[in-house]
N, C-alpha and C positions, 0 to 999 in steps of 0.2 A: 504493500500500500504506500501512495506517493506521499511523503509528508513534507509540511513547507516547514522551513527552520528559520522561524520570525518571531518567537517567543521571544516577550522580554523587549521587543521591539526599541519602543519609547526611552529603555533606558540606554540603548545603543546606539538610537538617535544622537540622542541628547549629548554621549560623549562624544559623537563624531562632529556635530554644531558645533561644539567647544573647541576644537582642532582645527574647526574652519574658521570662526572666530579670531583665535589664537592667532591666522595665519595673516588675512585681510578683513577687509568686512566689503568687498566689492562683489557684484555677481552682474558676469558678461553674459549678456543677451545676442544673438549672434543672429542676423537677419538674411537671409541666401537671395532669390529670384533672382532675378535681371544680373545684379551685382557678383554671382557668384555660379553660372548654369554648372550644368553637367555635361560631357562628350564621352561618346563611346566611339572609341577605334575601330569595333568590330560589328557595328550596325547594331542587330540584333541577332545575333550568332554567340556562342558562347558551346564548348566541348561538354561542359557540366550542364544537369538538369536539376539542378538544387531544392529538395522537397521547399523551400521556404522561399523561394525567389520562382524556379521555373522561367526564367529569360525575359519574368514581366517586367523587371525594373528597367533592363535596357530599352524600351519600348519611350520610358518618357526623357530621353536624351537626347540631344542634340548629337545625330549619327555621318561619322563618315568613311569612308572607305578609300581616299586618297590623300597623300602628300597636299598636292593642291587643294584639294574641297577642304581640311585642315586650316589652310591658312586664310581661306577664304571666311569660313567660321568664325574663327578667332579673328580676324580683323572686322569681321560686319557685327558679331558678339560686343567686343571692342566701344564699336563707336557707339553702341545700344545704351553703352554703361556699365560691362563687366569690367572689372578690375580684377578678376582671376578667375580659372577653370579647374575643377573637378575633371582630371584627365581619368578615365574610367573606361571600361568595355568587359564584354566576356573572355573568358579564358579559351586559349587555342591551344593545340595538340601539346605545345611542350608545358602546358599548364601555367600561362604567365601571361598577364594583358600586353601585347606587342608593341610597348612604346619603344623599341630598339628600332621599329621599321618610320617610325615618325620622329626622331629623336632631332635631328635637322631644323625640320619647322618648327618642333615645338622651340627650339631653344633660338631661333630668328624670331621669330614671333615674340618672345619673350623680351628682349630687346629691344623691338622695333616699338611696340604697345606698354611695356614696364608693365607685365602680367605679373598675376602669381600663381603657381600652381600648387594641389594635392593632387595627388596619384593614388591610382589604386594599382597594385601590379601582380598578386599570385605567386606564384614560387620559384622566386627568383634565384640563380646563383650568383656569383659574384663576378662575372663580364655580364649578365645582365642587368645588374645594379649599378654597371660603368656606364651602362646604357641609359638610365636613369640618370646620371649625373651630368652624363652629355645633354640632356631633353632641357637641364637647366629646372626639374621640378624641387620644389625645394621641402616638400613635403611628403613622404608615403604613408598610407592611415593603411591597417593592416589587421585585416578583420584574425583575433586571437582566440583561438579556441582550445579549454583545456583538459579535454574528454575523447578517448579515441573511438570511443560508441559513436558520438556526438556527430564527431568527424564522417566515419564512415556511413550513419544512417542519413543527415543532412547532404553532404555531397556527396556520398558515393564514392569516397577518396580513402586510401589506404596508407595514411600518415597519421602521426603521431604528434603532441602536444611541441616534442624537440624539433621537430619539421619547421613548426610556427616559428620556434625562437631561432633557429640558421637562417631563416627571413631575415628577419632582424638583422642578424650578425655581421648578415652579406648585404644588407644597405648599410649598416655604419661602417664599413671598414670602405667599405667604394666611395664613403662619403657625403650620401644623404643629408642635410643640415637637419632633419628633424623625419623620425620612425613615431609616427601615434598608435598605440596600437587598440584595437575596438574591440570591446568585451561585450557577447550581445547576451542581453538576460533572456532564458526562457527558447534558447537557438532548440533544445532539442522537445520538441512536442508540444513547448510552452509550457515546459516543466523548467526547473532548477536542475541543472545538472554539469559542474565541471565550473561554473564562473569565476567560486575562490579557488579550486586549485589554477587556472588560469590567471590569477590575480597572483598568486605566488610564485610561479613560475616565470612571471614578468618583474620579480623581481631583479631576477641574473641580468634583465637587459636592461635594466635603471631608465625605465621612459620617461622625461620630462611631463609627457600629457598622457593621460588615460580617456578615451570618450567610452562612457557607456549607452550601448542601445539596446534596444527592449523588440522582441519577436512580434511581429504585425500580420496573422495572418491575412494571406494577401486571394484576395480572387484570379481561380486559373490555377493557383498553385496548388502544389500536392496535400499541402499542409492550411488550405483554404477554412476547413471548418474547425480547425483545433483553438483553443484558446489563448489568449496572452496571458503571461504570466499578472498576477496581481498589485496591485501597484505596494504594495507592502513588500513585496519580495523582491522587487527591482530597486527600493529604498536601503533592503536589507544588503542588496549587495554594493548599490552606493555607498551607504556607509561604512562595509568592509573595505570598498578600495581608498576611504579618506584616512580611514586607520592605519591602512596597510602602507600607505604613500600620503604621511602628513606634508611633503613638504611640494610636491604634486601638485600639479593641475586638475582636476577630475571636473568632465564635461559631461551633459545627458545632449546626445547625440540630437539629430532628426530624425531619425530612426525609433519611432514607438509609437503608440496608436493613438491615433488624434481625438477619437473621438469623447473619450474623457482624459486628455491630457494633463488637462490641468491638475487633476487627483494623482498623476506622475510627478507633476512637477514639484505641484508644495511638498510633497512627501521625498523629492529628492535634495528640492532647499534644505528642508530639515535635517538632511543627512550629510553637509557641508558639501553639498556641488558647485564646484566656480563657476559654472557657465551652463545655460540653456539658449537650444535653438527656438524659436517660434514657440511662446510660450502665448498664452493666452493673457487678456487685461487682467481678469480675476486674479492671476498668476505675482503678476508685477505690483498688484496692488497687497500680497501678501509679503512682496520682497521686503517693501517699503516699512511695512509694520514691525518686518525682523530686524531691522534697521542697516537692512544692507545697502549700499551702495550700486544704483545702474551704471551699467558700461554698455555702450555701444556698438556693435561691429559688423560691419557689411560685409562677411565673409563666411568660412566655413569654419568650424568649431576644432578645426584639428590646425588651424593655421594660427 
């Protein structure tokens, strides 16, 4: 029988509030659209059929398929009003988003506009993480997962937790200026399963920023009717990761179900989270009560 481990909640909050407290009293609000889209390399293609995605997310991106339609993008994005991209796509045979074959543009483009980018890149080794540094992205967010069930039932992959962290290894050593890497609550069935050992194992690679996001099931997808975890259990492992990394940034993603968000979010204010994407009024008008400080920021929450 599936048990949540959320007893005692309130007083676990309470000492992760005090850690956040302790730390600032600010909390970034992080606003995307126009200022920050997303691009997929790979259209809508992707090797993986991921019970939790199934190739829907690629669908609402900005998609190209050439060098030129690339830069073509990024400069009409550009004059729109982005001031950086979500460089993203699905994964192809060698299991890695193919910014080695666009690494050119991105990093002319970059230049020519004073972009900024986050990447998403899959399982990179260490010439394709030069490939990354060539593209000029200055950000890789790196979905962490730290359950090998997890692993294998959600994507269908036969790797292991040490997989995630040579990601890692092989963006810092190539040179990456910043690895975020993303812990999502509730990845396996929209149960708990693997987050804190995830959270510990991300110790060995000292990440500056943790984002955490929360399972959504999505229409289309394999995992369509199952539920999200409850907003007490994505609190509880927020404030595991303000404990476990007091000196940290720990962010609550865009990534979690909108429809009662805001029951996400106060409950992840409570648990000392620096920063929320698209938070609702009700949300901000709780900040202010905790006597936090707003920040503002037109970008993406792992930058």
């Amino acid at each position: 029988m599936y048990m949540s481990p959320v007893e005692n909640l309130d007083k676990l909050l309470e000492k992760a509030f005090k850690v956040k407290r302790s730390r600032n009293t600010n909390l970034t609000i992080y606003y995307l659209g126009r200022f920050f889209p997303s691009i997929s390399l790979t259209g809508t293609n992707c090797s993986l059929n991921c019970k939790h995605c199934g190739r829907i997310y690629l669908k609402g991106m900005t998609k190209v398929r050439s060098q030129n339609e690339l830069y073509k993008k990024l400069k009409h994005l550009h004059s729109k009003g982005a001031e950086g991209f979500l460089i993203s796509g699905g994964l192809d045979q060698r299991f890695i988003v193919p910014i080695d074959k666009f690494s050119k543009v991105l990093f002319k483009a970059k230049k020519k506009f004073n972009l900024v980018y986050n990447a998403h890149c899959g399982f990179v080794n260490e010439k394709d993480a030069e490939k990354i540094v060539e593209a000029g992205i200055d950000t890789v967010s790196i979905d962490f997962v730290g359950d090998e069930e997890t692993i294998k039932e959600v994507y269908g992959l036969n790797k292991s937790p040490q997989d995630y962290l040579e990601v890692i290894k092989n963006l810092k050593r190539a040179g990456v200026k910043e690895v975020v890497p993303h812990v999502c609550v509730g990845l396996y069935k929209g149960k708990l399963r693997g987050e804190v050992k995830a959270l510990n194992i991300l110790k060995k690679a000292d990440p500056q920023k943790i984002v955490i996001t929360v399972f959504v099931p999505t229409k289309g997808t394999f995992y369509q009717n199952l539920k999200p975890p409850e907003p007490t259990e994505v609190a509880y492992i927020v404030a595991k990761a303000r404990l476990m990394f007091p000196d940290k940034i720990i962010n609550l993603g865009c990534m979690r179900p909108w429809f009662e968000r805001n029951k996400f979010d106060v409950l992840a204010i409570k648990s000392g989270v620096d920063g929320i994407v698209l938070p609702k009024k009700e949300t901000l008008d709780f900040v202010r009560k905790k006597g936090l400080q707003l920040r503002i920021e037109k970008k993406c929450c792992a930058l």
